[in-house]
PyMOL Python script that loads the backbone (N, CA, C, O; Angstrom):
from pymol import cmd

cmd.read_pdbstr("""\
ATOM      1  N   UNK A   1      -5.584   0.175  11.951  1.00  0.00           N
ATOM      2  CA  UNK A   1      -4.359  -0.252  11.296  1.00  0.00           C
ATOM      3  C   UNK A   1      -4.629  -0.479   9.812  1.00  0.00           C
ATOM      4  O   UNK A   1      -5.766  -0.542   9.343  1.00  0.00           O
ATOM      5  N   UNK A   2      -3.357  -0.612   9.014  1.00  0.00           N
ATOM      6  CA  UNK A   2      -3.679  -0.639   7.305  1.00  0.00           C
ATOM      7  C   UNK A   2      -2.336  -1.014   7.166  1.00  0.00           C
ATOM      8  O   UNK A   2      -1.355  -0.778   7.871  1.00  0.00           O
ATOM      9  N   UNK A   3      -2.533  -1.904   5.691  1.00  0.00           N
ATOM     10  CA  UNK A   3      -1.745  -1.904   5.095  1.00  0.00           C
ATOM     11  C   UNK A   3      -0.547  -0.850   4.214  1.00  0.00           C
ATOM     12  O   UNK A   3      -0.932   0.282   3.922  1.00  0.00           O
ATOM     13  N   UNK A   4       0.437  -1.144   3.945  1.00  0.00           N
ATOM     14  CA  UNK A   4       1.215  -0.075   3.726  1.00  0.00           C
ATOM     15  C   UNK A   4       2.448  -0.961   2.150  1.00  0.00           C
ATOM     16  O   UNK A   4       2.943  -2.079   2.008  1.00  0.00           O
ATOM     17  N   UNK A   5       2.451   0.305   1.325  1.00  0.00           N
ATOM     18  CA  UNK A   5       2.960  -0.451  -0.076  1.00  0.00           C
ATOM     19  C   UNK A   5       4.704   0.184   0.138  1.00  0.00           C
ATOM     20  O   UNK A   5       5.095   1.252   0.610  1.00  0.00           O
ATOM     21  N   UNK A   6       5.147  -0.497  -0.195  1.00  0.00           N
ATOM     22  CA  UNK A   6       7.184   0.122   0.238  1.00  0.00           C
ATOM     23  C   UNK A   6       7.819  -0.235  -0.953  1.00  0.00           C
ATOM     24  O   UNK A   6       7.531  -0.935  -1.924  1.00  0.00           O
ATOM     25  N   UNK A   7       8.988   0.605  -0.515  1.00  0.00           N
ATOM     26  CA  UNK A   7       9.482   0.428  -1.509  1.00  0.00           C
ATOM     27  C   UNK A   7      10.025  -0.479  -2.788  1.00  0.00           C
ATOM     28  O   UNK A   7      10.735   0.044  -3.648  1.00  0.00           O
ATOM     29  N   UNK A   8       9.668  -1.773  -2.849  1.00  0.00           N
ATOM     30  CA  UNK A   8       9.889  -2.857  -3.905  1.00  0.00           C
ATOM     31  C   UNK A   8       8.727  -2.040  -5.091  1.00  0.00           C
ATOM     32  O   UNK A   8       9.129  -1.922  -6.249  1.00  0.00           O
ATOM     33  N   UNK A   9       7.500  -1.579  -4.778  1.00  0.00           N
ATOM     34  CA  UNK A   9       6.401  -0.995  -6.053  1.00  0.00           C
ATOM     35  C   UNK A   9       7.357   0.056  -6.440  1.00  0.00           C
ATOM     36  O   UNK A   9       7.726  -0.362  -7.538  1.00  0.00           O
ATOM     37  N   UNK A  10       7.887   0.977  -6.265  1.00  0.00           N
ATOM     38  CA  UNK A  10       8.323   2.074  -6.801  1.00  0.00           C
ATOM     39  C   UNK A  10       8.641   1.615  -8.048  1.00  0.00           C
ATOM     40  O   UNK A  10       9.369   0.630  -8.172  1.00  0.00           O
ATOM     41  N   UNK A  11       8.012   2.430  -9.362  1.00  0.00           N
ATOM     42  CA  UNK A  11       8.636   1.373 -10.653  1.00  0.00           C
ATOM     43  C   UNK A  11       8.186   0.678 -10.962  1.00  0.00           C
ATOM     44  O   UNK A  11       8.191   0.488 -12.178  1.00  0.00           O
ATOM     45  N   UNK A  12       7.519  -0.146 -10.160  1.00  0.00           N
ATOM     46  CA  UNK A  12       7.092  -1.372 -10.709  1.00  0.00           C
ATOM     47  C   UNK A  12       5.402  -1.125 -11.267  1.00  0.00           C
ATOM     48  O   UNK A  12       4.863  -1.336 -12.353  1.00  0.00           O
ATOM     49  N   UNK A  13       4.880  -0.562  -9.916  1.00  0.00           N
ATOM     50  CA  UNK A  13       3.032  -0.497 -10.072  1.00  0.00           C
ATOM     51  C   UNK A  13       2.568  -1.906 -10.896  1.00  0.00           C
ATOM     52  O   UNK A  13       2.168  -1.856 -12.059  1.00  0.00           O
ATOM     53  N   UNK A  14       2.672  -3.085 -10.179  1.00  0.00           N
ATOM     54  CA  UNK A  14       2.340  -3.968 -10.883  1.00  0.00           C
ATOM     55  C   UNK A  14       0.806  -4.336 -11.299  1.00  0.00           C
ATOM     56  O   UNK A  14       0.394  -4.936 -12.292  1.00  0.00           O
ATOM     57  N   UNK A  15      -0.051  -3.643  -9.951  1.00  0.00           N
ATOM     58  CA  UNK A  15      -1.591  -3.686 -10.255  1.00  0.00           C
ATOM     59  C   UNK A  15      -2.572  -4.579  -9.584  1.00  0.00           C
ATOM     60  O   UNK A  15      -3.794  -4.558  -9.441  1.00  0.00           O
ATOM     61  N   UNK A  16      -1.416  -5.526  -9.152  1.00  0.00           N
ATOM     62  CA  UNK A  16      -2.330  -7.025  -8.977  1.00  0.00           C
ATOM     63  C   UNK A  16      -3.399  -6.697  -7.583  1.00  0.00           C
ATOM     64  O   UNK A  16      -4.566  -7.074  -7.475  1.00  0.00           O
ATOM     65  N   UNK A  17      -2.481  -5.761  -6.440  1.00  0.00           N
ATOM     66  CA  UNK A  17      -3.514  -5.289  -5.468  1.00  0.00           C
ATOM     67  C   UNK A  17      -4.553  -4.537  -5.548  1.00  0.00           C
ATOM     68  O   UNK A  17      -5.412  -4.469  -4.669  1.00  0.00           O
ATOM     69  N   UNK A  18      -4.560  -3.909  -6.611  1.00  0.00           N
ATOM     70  CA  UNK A  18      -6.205  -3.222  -6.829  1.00  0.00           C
ATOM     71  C   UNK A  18      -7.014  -3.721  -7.111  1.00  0.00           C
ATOM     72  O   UNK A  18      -8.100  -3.498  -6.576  1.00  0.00           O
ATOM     73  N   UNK A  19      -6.858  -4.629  -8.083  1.00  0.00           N
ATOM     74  CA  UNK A  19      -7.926  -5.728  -8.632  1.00  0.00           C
ATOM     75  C   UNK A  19      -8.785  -6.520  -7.760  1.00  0.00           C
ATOM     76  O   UNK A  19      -9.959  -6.842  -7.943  1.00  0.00           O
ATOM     77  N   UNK A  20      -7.731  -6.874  -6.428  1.00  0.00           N
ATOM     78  CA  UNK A  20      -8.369  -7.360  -5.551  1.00  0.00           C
ATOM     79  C   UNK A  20      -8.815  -6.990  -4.240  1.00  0.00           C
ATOM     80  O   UNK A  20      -9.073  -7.875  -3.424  1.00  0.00           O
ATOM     81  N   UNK A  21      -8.961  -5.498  -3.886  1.00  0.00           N
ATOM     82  CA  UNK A  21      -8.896  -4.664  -2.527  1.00  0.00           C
ATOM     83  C   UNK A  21     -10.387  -5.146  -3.111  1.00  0.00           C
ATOM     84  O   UNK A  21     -10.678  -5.303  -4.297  1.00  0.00           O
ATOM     85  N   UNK A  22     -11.223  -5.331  -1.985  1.00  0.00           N
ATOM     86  CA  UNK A  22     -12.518  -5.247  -1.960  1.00  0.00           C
ATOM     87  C   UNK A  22     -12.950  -4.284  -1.105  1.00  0.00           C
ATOM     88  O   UNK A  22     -13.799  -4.530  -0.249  1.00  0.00           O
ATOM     89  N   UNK A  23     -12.116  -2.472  -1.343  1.00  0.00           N
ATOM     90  CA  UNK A  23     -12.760  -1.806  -0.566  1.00  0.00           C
ATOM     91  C   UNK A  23     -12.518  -0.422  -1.449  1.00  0.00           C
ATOM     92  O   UNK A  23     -12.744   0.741  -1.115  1.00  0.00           O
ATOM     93  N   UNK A  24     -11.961  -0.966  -2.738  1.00  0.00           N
ATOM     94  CA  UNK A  24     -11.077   0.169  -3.347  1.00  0.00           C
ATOM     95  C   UNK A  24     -10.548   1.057  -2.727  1.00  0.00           C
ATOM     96  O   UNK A  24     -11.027   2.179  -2.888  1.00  0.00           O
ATOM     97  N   UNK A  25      -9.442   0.914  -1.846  1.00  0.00           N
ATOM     98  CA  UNK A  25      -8.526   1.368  -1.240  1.00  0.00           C
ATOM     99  C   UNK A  25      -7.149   2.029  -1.653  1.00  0.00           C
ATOM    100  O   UNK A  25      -6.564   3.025  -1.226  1.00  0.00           O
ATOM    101  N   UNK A  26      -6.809   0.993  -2.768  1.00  0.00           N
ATOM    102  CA  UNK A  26      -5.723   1.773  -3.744  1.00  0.00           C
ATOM    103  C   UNK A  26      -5.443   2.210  -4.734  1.00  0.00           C
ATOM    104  O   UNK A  26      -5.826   1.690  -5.782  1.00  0.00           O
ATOM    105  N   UNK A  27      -4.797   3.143  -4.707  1.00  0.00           N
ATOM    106  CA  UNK A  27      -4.808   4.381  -6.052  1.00  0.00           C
ATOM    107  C   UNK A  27      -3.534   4.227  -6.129  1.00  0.00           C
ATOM    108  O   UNK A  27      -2.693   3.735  -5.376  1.00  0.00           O
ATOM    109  N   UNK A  28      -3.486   5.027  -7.791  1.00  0.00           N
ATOM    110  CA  UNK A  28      -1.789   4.556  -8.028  1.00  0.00           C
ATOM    111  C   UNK A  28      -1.747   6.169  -8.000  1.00  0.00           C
ATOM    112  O   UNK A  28      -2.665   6.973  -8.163  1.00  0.00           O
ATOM    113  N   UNK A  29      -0.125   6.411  -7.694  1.00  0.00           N
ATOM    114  CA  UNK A  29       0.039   7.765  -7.430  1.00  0.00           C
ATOM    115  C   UNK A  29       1.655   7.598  -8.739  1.00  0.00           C
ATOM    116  O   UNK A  29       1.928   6.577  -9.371  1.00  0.00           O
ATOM    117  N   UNK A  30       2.382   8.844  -8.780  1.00  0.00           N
ATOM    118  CA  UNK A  30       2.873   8.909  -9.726  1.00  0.00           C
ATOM    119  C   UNK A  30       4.260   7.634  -9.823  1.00  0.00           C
ATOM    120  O   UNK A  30       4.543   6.939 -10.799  1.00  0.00           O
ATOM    121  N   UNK A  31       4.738   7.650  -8.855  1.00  0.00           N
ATOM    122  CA  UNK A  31       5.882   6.575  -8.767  1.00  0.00           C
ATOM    123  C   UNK A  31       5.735   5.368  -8.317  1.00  0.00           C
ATOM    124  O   UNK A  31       6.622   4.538  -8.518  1.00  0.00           O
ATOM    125  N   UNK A  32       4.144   4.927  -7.357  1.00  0.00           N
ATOM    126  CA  UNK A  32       3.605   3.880  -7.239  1.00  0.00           C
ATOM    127  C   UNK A  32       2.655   3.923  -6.745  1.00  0.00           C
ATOM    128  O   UNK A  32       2.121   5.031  -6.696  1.00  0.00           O
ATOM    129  N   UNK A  33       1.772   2.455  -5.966  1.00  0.00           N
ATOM    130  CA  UNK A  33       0.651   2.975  -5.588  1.00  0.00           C
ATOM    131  C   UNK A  33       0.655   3.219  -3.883  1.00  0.00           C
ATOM    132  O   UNK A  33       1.622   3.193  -3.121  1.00  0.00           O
ATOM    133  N   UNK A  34      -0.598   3.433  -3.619  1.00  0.00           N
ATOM    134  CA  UNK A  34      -1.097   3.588  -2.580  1.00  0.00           C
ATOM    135  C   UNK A  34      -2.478   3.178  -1.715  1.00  0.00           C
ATOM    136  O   UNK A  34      -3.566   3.387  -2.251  1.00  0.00           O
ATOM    137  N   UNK A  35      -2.438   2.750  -0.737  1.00  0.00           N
ATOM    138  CA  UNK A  35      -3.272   2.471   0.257  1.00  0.00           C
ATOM    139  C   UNK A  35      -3.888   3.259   1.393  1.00  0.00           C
ATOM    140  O   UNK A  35      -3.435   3.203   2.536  1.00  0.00           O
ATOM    141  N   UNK A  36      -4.981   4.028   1.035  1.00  0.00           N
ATOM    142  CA  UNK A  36      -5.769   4.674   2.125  1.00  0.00           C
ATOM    143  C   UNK A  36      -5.662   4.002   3.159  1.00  0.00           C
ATOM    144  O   UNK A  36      -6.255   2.926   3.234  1.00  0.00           O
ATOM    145  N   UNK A  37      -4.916   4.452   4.160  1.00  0.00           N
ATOM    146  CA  UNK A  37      -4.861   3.589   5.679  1.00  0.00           C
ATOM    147  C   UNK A  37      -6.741   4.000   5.695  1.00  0.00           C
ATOM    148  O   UNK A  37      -7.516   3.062   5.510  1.00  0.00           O
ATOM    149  N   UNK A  38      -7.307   5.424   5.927  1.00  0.00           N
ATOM    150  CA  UNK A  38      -8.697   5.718   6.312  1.00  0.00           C
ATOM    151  C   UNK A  38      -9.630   4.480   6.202  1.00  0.00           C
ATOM    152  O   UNK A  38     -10.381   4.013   7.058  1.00  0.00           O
ATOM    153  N   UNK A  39      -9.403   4.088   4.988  1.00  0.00           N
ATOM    154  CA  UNK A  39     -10.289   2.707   4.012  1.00  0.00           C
ATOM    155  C   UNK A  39     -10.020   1.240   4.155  1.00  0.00           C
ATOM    156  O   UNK A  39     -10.941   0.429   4.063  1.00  0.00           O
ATOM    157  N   UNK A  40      -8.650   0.842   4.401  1.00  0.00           N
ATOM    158  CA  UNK A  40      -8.079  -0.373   4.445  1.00  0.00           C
ATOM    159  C   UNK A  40      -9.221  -0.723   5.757  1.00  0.00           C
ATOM    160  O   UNK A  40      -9.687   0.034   6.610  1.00  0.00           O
ATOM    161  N   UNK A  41      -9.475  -2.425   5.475  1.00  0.00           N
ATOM    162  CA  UNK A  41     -10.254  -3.254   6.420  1.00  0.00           C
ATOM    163  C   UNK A  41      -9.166  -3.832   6.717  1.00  0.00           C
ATOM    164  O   UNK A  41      -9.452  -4.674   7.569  1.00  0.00           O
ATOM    165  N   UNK A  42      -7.985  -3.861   6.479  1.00  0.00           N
ATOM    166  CA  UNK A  42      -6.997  -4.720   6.781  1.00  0.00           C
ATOM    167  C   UNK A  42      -7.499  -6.430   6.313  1.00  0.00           C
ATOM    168  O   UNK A  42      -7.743  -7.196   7.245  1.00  0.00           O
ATOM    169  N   UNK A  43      -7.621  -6.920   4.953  1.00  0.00           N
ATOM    170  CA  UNK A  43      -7.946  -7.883   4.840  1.00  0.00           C
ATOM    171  C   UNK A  43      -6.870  -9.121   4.636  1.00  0.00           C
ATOM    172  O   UNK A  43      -6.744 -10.313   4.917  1.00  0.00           O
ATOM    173  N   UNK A  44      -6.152  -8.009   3.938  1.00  0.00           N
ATOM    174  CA  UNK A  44      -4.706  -8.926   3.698  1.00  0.00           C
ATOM    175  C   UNK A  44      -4.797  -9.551   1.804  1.00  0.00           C
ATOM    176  O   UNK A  44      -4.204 -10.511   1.311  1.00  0.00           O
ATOM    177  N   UNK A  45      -5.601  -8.733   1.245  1.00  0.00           N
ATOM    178  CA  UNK A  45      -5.844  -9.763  -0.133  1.00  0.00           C
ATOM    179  C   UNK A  45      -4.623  -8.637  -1.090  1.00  0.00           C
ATOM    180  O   UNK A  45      -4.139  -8.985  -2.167  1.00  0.00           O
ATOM    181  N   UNK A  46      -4.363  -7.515  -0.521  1.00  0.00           N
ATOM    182  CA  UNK A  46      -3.582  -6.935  -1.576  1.00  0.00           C
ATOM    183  C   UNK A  46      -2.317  -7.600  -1.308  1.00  0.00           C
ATOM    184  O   UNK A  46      -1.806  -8.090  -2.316  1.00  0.00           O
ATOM    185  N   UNK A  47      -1.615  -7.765  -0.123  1.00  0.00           N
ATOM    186  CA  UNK A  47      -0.423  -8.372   0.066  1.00  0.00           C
ATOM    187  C   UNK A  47      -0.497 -10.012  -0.085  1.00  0.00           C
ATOM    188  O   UNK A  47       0.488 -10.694   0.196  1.00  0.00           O
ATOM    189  N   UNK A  48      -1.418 -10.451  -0.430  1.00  0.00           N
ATOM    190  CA  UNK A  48      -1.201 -11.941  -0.607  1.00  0.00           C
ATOM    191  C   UNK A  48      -1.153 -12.053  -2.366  1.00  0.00           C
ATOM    192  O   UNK A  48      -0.684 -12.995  -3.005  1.00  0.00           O
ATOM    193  N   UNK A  49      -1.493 -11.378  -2.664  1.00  0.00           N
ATOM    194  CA  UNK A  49      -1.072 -11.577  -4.705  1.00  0.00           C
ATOM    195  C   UNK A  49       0.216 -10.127  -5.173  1.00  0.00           C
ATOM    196  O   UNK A  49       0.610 -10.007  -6.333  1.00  0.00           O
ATOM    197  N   UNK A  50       0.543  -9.467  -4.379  1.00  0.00           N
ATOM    198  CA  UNK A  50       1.691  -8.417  -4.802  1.00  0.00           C
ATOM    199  C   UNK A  50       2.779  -9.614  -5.183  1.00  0.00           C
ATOM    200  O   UNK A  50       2.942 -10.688  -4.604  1.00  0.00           O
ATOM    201  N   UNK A  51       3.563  -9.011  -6.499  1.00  0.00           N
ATOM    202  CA  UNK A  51       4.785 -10.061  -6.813  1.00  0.00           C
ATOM    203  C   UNK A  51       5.742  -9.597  -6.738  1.00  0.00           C
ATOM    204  O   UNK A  51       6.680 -10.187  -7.274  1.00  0.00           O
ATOM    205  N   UNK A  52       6.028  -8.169  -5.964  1.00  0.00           N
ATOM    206  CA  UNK A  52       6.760  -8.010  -5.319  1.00  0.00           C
ATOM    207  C   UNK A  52       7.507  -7.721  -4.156  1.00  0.00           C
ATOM    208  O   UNK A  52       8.530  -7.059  -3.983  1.00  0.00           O
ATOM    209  N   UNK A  53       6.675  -8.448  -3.292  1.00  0.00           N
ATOM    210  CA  UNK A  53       6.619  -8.558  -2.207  1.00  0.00           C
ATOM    211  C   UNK A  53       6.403  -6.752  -1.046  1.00  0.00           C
ATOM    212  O   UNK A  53       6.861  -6.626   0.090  1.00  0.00           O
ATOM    213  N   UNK A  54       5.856  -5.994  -1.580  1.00  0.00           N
ATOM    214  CA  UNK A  54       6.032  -4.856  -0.966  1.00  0.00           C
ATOM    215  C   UNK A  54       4.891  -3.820   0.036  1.00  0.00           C
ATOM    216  O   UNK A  54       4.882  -2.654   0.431  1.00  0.00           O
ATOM    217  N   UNK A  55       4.030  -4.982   0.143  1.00  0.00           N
ATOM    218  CA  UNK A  55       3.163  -4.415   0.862  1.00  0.00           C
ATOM    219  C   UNK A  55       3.197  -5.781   2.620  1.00  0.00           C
ATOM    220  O   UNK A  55       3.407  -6.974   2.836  1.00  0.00           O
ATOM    221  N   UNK A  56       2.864  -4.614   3.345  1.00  0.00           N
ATOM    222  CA  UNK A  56       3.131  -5.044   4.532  1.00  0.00           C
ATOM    223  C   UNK A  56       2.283  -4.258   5.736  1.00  0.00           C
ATOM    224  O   UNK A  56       2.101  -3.054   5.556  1.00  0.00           O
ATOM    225  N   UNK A  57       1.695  -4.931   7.089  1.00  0.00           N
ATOM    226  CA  UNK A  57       0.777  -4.616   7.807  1.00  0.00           C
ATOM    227  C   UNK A  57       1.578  -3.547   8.493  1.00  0.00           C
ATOM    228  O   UNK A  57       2.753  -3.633   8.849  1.00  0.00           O
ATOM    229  N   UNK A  58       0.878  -2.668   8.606  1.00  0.00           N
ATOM    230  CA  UNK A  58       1.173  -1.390   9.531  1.00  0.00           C
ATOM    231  C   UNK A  58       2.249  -1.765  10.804  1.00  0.00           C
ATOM    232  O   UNK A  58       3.095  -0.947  11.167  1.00  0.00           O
ATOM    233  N   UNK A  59       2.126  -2.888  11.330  1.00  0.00           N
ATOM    234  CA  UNK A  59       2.457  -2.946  12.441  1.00  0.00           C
ATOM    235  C   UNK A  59       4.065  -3.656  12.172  1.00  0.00           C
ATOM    236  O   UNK A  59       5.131  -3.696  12.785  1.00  0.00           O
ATOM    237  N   UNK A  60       3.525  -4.163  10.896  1.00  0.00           N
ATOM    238  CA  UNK A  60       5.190  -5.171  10.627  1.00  0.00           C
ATOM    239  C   UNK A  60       6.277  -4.035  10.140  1.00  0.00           C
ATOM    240  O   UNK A  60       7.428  -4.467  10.179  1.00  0.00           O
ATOM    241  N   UNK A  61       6.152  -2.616   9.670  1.00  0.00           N
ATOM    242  CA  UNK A  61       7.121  -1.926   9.043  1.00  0.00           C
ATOM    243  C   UNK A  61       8.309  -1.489   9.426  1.00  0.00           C
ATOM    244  O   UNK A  61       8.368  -0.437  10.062  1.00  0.00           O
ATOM    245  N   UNK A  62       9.440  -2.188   9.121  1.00  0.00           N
ATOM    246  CA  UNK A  62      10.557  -1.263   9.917  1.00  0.00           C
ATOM    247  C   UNK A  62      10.831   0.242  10.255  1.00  0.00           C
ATOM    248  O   UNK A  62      10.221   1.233   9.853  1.00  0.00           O
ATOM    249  N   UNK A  63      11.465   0.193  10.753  1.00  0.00           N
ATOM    250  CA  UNK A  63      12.024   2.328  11.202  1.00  0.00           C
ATOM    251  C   UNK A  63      11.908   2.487  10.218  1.00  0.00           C
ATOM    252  O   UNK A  63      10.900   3.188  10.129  1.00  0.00           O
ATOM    253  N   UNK A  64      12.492   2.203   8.758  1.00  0.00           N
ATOM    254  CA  UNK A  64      12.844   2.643   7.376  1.00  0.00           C
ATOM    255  C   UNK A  64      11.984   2.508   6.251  1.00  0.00           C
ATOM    256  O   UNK A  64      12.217   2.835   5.088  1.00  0.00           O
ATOM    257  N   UNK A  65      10.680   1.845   6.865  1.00  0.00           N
ATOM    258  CA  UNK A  65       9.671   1.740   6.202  1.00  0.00           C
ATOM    259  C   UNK A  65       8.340   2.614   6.377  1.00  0.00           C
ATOM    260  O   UNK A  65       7.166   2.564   6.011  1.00  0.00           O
ATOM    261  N   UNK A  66       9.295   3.565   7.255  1.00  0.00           N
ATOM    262  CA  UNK A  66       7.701   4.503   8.065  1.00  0.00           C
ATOM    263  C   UNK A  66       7.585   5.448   7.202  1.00  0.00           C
ATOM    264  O   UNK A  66       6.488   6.007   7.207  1.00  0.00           O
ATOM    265  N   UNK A  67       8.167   5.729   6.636  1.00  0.00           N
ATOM    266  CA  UNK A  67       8.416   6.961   5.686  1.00  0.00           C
ATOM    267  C   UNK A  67       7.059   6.994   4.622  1.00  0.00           C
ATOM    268  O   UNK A  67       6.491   8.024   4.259  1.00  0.00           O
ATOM    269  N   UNK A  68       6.692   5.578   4.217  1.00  0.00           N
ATOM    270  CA  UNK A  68       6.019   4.873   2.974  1.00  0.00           C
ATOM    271  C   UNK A  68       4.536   5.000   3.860  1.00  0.00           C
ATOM    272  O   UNK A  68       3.476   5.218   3.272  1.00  0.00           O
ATOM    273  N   UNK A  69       4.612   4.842   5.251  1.00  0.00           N
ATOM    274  CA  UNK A  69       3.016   5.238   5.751  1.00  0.00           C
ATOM    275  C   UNK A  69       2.696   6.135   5.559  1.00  0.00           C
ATOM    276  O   UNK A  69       1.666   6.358   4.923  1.00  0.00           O
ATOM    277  N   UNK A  70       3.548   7.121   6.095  1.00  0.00           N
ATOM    278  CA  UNK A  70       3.652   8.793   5.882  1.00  0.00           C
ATOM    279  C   UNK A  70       2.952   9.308   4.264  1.00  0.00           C
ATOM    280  O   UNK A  70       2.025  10.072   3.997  1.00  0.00           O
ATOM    281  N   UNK A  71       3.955   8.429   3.327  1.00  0.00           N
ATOM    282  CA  UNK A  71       3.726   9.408   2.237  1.00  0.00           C
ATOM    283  C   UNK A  71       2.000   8.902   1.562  1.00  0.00           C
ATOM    284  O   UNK A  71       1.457   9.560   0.674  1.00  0.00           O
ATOM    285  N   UNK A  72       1.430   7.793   2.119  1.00  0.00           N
ATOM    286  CA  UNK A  72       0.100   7.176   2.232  1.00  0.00           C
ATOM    287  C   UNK A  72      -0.687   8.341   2.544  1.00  0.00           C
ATOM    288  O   UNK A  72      -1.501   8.771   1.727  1.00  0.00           O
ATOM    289  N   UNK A  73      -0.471   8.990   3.882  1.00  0.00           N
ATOM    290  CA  UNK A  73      -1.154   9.734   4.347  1.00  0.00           C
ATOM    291  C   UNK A  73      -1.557  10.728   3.864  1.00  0.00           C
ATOM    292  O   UNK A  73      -2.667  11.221   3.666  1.00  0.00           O
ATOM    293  N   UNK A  74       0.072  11.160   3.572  1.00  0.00           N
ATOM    294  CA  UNK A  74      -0.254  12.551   2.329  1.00  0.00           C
ATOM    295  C   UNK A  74      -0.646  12.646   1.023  1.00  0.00           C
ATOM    296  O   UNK A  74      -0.929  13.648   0.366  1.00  0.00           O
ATOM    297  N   UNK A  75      -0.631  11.548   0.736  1.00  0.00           N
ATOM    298  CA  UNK A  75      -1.363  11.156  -0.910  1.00  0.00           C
ATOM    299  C   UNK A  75      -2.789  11.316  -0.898  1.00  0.00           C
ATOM    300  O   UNK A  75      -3.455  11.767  -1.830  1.00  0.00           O
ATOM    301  N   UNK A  76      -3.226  10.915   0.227  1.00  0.00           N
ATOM    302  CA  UNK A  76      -4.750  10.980   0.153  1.00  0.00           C
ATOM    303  C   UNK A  76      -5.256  11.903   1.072  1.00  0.00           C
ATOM    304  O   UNK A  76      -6.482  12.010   1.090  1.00  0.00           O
ATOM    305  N   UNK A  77      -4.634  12.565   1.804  1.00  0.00           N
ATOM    306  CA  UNK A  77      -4.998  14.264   2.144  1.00  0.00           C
ATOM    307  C   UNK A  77      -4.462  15.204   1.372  1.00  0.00           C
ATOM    308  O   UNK A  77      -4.584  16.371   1.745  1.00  0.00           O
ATOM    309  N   UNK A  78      -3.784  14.926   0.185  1.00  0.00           N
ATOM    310  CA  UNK A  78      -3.808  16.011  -0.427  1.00  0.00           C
ATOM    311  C   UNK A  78      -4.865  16.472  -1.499  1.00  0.00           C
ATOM    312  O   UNK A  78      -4.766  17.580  -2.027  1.00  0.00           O
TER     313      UNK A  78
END
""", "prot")
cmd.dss("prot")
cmd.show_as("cartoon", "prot")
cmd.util.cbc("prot")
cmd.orient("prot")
């Protein structure tokens, strides 16, 4: 399981979760960032300092938030 960044970053890329992934897990991609599910330890330190509330555990994502795992996936297999 991994964390997953939704839509509140779009725009925003505020930063504060990279600083603190202790696995370097996220990369910013062109409209926001992203989280290697492959890499995530699931620690929980990127979603506890995001200020905009937009990252969330794999398991918590609504139907309408699956989209944002997806495009995770393809960011970092491409």
């Amino acid at each position: 399981m991994a964390y997953v960044i939704t839509f509140p970053c779009q725009g925003e890329k505020a930063a504060e979760c990279v600083e603190v992934c202790p696995v370097d897990c996220i990369a910013e991609g062109k409209d926001q960032f992203y989280i290697d599910p492959d890499i995530c330890i699931d620690c929980g330190a990127c979603q506890a300092v995001c200020p905009v509330d937009a990252i969330f555990h794999e398991e918590e994502l609504l139907d309408e938030d699956m989209e944002y795992f997806e495009k995770a996936r393809k960011f970092f297999t491409s």
